[in-house]
GUPADREN-801037 format. One record per residue: x, y, z of N, C-alpha, C, O in turn. Coordinates in pm, whole numbers, plus 50000, padded with zeros to 5 digits. Layout:
N
XYZXYZXYZXYZ...
END
This chain:
353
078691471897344078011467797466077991478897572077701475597687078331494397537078431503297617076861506097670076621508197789075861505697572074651506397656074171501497777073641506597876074541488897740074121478997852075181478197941074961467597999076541484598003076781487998131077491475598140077611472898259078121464998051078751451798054080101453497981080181463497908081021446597987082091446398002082041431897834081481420897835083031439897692083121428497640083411411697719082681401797710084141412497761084391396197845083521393897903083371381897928082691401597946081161393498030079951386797943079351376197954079871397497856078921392497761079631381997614079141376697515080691382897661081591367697550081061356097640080691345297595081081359797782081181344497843079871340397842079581328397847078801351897836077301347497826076761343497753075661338197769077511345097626077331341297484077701325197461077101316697396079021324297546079381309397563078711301397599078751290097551077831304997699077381297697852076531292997712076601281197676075771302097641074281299297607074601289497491073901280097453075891293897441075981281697304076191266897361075821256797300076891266997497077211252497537075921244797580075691232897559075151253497642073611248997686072711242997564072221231897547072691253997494072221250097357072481236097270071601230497205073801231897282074451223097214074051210597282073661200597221074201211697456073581201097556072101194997513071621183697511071491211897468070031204597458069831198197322068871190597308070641200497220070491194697088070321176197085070121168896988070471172997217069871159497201068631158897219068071148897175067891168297282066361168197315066291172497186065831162497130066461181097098065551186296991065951170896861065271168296762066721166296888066951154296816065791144496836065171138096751065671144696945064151137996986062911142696897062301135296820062681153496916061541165196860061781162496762061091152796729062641166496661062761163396527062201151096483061391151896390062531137296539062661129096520060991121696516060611110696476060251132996574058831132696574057631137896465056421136196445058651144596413057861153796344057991147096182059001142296131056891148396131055921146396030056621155195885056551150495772057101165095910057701175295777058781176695858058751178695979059901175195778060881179695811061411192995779062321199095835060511197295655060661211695583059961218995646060001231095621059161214295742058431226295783059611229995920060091240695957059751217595962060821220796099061901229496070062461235096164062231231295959063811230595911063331246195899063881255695954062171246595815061011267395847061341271695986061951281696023060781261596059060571268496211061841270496263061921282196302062811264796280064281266396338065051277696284065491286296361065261278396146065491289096077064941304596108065691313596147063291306596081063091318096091062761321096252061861328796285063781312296368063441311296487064931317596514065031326396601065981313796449067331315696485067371330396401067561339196485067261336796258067491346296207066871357496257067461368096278065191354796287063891362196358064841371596463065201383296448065141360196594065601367296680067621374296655068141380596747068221372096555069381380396546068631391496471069501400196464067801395396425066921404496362066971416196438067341427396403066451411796570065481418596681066861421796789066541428196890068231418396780069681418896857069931430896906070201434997019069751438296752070091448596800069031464096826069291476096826067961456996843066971464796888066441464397074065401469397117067321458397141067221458497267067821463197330069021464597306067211467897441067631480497537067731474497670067851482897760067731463697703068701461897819069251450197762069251446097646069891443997899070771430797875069861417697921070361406897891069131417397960068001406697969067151403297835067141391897790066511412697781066211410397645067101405997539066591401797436068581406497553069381405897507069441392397466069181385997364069961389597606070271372497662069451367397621069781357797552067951369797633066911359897561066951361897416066981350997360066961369597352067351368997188068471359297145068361349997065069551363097212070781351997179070101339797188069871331697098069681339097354068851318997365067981315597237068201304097198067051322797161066271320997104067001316796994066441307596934067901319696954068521323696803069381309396799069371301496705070281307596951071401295996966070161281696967070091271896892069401285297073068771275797043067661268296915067241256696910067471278196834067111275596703067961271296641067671263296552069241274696662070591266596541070451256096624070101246696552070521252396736070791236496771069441231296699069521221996620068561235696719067011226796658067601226196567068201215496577067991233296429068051231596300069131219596256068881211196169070691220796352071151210896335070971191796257071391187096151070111185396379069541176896329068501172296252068291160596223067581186096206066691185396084067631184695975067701174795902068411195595962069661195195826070351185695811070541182595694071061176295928071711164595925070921155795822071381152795712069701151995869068851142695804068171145295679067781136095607068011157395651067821162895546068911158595406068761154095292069961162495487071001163295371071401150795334071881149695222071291140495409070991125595358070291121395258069101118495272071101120295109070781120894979071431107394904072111097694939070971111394807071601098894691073601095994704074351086294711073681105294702075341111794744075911112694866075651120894953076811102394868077451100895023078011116495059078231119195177078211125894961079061135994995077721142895021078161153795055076851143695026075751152095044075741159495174075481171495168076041152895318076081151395432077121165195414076911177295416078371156295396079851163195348079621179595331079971187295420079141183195236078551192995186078081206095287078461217695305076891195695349076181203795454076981202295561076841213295615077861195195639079111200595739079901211995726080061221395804080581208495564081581217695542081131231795535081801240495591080481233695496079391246095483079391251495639079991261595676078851245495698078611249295861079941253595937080031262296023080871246095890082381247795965082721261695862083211270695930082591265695710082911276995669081821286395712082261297595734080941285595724079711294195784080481303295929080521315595942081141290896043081321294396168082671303296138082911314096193083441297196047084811307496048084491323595976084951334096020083871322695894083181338795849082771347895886082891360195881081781333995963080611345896085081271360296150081011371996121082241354496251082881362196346083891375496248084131385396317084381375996122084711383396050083821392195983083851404495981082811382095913081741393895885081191401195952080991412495909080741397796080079961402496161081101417496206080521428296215082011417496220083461423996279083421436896155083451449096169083371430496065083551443395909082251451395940082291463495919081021445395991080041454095956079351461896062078551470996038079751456996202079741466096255080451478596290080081488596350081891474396222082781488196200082341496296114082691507796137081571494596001081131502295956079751509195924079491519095854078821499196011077531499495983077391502396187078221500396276075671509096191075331504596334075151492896378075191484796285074891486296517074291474396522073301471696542072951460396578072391483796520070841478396496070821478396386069631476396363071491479596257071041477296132071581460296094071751455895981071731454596194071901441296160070671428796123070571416896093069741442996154068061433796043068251434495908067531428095831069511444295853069371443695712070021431595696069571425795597070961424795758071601407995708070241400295726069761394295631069501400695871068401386095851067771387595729067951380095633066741401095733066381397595562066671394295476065891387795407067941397095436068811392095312068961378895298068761373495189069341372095409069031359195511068121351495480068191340395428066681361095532065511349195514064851349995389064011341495359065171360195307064881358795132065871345995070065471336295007066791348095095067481339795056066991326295051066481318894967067331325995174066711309995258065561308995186065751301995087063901314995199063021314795150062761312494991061711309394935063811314494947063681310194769064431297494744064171290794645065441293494839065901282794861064731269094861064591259494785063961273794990063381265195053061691261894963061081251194960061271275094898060921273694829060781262694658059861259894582061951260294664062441249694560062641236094599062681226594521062811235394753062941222794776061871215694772060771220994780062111197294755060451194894748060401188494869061471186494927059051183694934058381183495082059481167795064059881160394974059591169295218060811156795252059771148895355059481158195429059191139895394058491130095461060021124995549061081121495499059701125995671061101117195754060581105995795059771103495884061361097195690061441081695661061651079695773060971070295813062531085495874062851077295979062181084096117062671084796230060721089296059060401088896231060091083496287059761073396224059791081796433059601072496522058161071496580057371080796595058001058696608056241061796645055831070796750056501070896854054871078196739054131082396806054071078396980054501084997074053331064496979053601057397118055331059397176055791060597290055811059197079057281056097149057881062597299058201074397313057961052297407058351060097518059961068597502060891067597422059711076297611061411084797623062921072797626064091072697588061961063797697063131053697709063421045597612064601042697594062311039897523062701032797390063731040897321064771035197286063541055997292064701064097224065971056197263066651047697205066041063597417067381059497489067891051697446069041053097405067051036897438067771026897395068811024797252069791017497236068291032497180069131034197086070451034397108071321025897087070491047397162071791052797200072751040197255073931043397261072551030697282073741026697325074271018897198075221011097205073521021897075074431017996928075611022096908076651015796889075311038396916076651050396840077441051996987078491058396989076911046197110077821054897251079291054897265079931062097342080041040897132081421048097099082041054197028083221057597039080721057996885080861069796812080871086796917081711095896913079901085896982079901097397065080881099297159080911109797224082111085997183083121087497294084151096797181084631107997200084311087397054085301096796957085051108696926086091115096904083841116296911083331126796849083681135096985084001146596954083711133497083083901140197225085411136097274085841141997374086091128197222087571131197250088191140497147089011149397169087601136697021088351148696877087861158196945088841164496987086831163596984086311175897033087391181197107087801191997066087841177097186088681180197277089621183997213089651196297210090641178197144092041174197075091491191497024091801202397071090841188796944090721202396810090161214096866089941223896794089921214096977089521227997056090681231897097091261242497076091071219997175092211227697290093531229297217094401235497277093881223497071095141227596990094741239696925095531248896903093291239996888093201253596817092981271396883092891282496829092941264897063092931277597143094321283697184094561294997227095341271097154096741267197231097451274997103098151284797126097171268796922098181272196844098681285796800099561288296718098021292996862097671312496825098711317996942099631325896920098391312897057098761312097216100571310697205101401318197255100751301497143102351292097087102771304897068103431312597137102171305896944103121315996783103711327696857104901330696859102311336496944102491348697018104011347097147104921355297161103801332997228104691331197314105901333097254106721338397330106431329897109107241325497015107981336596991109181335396965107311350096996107741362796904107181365996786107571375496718106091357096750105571354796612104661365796619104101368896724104521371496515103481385696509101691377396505101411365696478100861387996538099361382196593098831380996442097691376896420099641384396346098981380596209099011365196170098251358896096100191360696247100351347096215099911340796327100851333496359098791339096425098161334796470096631332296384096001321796371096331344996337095201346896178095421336696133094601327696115096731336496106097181329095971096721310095999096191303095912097011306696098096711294896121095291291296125094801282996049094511298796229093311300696204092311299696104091271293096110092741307096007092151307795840092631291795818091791282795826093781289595795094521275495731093591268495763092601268195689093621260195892093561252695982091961251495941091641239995972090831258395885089271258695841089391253295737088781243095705090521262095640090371256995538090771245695397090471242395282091831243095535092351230295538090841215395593090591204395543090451220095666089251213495756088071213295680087261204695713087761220995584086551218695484087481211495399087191200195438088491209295300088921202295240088851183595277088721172595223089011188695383089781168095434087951164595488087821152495475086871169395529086041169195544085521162295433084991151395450085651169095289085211162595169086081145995163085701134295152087451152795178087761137695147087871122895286088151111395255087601126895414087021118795483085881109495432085661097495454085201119395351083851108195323084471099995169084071089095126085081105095133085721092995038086931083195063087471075494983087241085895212087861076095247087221064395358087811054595405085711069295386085151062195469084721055595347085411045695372084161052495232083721048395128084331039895082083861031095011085891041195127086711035795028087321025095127087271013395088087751027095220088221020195372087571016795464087821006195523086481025595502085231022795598085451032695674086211040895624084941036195813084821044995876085671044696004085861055596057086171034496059086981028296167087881030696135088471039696194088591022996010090001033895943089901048195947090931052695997088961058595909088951069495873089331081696028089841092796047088551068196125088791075596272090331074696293090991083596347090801063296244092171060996279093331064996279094201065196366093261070696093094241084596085093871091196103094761099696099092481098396142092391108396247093491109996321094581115496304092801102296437093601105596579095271102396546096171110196576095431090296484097101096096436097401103096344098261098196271097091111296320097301125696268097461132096375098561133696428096251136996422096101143696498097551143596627098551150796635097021131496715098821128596780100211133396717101161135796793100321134496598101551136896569101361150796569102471155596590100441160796555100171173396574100391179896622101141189396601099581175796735100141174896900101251180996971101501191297034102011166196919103361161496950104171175196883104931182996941103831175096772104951186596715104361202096813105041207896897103021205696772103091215896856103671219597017103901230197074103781206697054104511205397218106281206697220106901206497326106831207897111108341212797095108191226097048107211232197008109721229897067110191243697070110501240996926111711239696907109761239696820110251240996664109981252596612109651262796672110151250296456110181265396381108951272296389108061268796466108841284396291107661284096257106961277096149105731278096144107561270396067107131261895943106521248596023105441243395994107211245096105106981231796173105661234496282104901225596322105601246896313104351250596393103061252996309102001254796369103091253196215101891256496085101941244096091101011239896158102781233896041102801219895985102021210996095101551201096038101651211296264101411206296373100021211896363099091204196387099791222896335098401227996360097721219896252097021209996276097981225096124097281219296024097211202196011096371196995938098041195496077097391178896106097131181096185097591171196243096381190296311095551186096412094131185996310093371176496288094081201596252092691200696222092551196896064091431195996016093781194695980093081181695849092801171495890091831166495832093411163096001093431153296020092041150796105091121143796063092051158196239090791162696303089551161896195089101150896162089061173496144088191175496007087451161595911086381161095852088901147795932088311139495822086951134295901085861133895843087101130996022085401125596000084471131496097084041127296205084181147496000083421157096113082031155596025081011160296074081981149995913080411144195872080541130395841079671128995755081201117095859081371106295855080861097595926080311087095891081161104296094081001099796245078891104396261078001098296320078861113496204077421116296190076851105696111076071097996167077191103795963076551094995887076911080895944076441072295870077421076896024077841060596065076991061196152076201051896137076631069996270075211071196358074211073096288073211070796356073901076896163072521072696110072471063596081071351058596093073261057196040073241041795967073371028096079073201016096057073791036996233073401024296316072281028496359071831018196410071351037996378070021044896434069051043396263067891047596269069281040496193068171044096062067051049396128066571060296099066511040196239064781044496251064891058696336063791063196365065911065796376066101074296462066601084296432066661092496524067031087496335068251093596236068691108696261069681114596218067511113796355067821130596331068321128696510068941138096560067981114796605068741118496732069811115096709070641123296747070381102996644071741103696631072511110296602073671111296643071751117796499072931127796423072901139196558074021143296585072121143096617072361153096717073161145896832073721153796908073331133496859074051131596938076021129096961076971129897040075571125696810077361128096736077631141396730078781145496744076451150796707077091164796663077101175696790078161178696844076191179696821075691190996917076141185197035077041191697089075821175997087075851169097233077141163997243077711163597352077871158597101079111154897137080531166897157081531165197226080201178397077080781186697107080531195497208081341204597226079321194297296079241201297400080281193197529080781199297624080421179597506080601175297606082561174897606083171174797713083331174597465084451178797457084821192397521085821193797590084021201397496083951215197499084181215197677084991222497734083481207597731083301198297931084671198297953085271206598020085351185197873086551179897903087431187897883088331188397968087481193697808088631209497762088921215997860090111218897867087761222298006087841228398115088441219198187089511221898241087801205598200088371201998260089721199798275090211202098386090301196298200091651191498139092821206598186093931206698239091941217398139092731229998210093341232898341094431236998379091561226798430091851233698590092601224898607091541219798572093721213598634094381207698683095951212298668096731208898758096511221298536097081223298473097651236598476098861239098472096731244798485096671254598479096891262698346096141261898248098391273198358099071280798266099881270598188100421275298088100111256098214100901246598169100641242498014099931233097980101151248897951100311243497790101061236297708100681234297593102111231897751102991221597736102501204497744102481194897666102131207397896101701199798012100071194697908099651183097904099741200697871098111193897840098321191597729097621182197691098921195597657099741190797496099831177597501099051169497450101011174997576101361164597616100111148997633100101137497590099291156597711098191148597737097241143797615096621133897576097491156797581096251158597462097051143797340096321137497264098421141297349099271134197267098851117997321098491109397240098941116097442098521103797471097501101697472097081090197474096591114097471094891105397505094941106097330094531094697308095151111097219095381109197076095801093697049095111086096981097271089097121097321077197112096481064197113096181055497032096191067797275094981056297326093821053197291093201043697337093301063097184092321064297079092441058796936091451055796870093791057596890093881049596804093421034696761092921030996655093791026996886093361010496851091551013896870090691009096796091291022696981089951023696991089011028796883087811026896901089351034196787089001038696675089121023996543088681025396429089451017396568089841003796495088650994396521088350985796438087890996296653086550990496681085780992196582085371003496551085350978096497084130981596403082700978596514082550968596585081800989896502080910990796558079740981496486079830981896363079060976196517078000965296459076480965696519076300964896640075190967196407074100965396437073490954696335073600953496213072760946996435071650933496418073370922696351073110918896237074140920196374075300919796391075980920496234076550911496173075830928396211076330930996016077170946396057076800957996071078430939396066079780950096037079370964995919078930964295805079690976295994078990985495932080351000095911080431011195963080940995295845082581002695830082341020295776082831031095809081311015595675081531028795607079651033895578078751033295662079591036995479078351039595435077811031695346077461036795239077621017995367077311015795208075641009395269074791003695201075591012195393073971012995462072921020895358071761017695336073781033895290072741043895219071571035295122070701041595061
END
């Protein structure tokens, strides 16, 4: 970032600003989606909208062109979001599963690959990844066959009929925005611990890596325990998991016992990070690509809210919000036990498909 006269930490936080914005608006493009006629063609446009402009990243010469490449690119992954959600809605409850886990190993890579290759490569040659990228994609997409979205919405439909939906999933979106919270603020805190600890910065890595890939695992098997139990259970040992996580990371324990706290925040966290999506399609059917953006994009933007918030009161106290983070885990438990109900037929798990 020496060209552009910015300071790494300035352009991290601009990068932030734009992903949280992005994520905000992923309920509008849930809308849009939700309009559209091909979903393969949308799923074209978002794609070579998000790769297009990381293409063009490192061919700009100030920091304004910059900023708008990033918007272009963040905001094409939020569009794509809820086309792929609905997309991946298949014969196979794990289908969904699949396309989450993917996205959560996608996000932990990114920031490594990207790290290897500009140490060794320039960063304007980072058009040689989009191509590779959109060939890829393009022979992919090429094979798929044209998807008609069963569940779009009419034409006439006002802004406000949407709305109405929403107040189906609005306590799916309270859980998806309290886990948000829980699994951000343990996974910014557990690196933070180790270092306070004496623990070398490798074993901050170390959790990091775990803690994903622990989280694509329980991801798969969330959806076979929403299948098997329903989805109200599945929230349930969530958050008590998660609480006991917490709880352990908020003592002065070992280091075995500090791996052991992280990894039930985010196995436990992880089980229903495509579950809570598929239970909002199945109370939205006719709506399917806003729900899923509203469990996903919008609900983690708004954890991502509460996380700051939860800080400024607190401060340097990371004990202190631990703590918190343990009871609001609790108080989420019986609330997670709520079976949510549409046209009044109890709707636990997936067997809506």
């Amino acid at each position: 970032m020496r060209k552009f006269n910015i300071g790494v930490k300035e352009i991290a936080l601009l990068i932030t600003s734009i992903s949280f914005f992005s994520s905000i608006f992923q309920i509008v493009f849930g809308m849009i989606a939700s309009r559209l006629e091909s979903l393969k063609r949308g799923l074209l446009a978002s794609m070579l909208l998000t790769v297009g402009s990381m293409a063009l990243v490192g061919f700009s010469r100030n920091i304004v062109v910059l900023l708008l490449l990033f918007l272009m690119a963040y905001f094409g992954n939020s569009a794509f979001h809820p086309i792929g959600a609905v997309m991946a809605r298949g014969s196979s409850p794990y289908s969904l599963s699949i396309f989450v886990a993917a996205g959560t190993l996608g996000t932990a890579l990114g920031p490594v690959f990207i790290t290897q290759f500009v140490s060794r490569y320039d960063f304007e040659k980072l058009w040689i990844v989009s191509i590779v990228s959109v060939v890829t994609f393009l022979m992919l997409y090429m094979r798929q066959p044209e998807k008609v979205n069963a569940s779009k919405v009419k034409d006439h439909t006002r802004f406000r009929d949407n709305l109405q939906g929403l107040r189906r999933i609005i306590v799916l979106w309270f859980v998806v925005t309290v886990r948000t919270l829980v699994i951000t603020l343990s996974n910014t805190y557990g690196p933070i611990i180790a270092s306070k600890r004496g623990l070398p910065l490798t074993f901050g890595g170390l959790l990091l890596t775990l803690g994903v890939g622990l989280g694509v695992a329980t991801t798969m098997a969330g959806t076979w325990m929403s299948e098997r139990f329903g989805n109200h259970i599945t929230n349930l040992v969530s958050f008590a998991g998660m609480a006991i996580g917490v709880l352990i990371l908020a003592q002065p324990v070992s280091a075995l016992m500090l791996v052991v706290g992280y990894l039930l925040v985010n196995g436990c966290g992880y089980l229903t990070m495509s579950t809570n999506v598929a239970h909002a399609q199945q109370l939205m059917p006719e709506n399917a690509a806003l729900a899923s953006s509203t469990v996903m994009g919008f609900a983690w933007a708004c954890g991502v809210a509460l996380r700051y918030l939860l800080i400024l009161p607190f401060g340097e106290n990371i004990m202190a919000q631990l703590i918190v983070l343990f009871v609001i885990s609790i108080v989420m438990v019986p609330i997670s036990v709520l079976k949510i109900e549409r046209n009044h037929t109890v709707l636990n798990g997936r067997g809506g498909y």
